[in-house]
C-alpha positions, 0 to 999 in steps of 0.5 A: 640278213645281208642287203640282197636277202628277202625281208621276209624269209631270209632267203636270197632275193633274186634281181627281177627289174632295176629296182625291183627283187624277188624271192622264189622262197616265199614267192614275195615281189619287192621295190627298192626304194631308195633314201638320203641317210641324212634327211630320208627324202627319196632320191633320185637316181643318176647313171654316167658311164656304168657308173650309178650315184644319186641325188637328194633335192631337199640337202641338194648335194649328190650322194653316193651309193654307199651312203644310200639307204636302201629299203625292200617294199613288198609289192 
């Protein structure tokens, strides 16, 4: 199961939303959230330029998107 597949069924999910997917297969709509790799807070999001990274309040530092932890829940 790759990131962009539906938790469900394992189809591919389809963008419906800057946060959100959803999966034509099994009809199922999806959140994203997304959370600090070290502490799990959520954080919050951060756009420059086309260029998208976040920050974590609670280890109050800016983390990238690759270091993200990102999380499907079903609406």
């Amino acid at each position: 199961m790759t990131p962009q597949d539906c938790p469900k069924c394992h189809a591919e999910l389809e963008r419906s939303g800057e946060l959100k997917r959803h999966c034509e297969s099994c009809n199922s709509d999806f959140n994203i959230e997304i959370t600090c790799h070290q502490c799990g807070d959520v954080l919050q999001r951060l756009k420059a330029c086309g260029a998208v990274s976040f920050w974590c309040n609670n280890c109050n530092e800016q983390k990238s998107k690759s270091t993200a932890v990102y999380t499907f829940i079903e609406q």
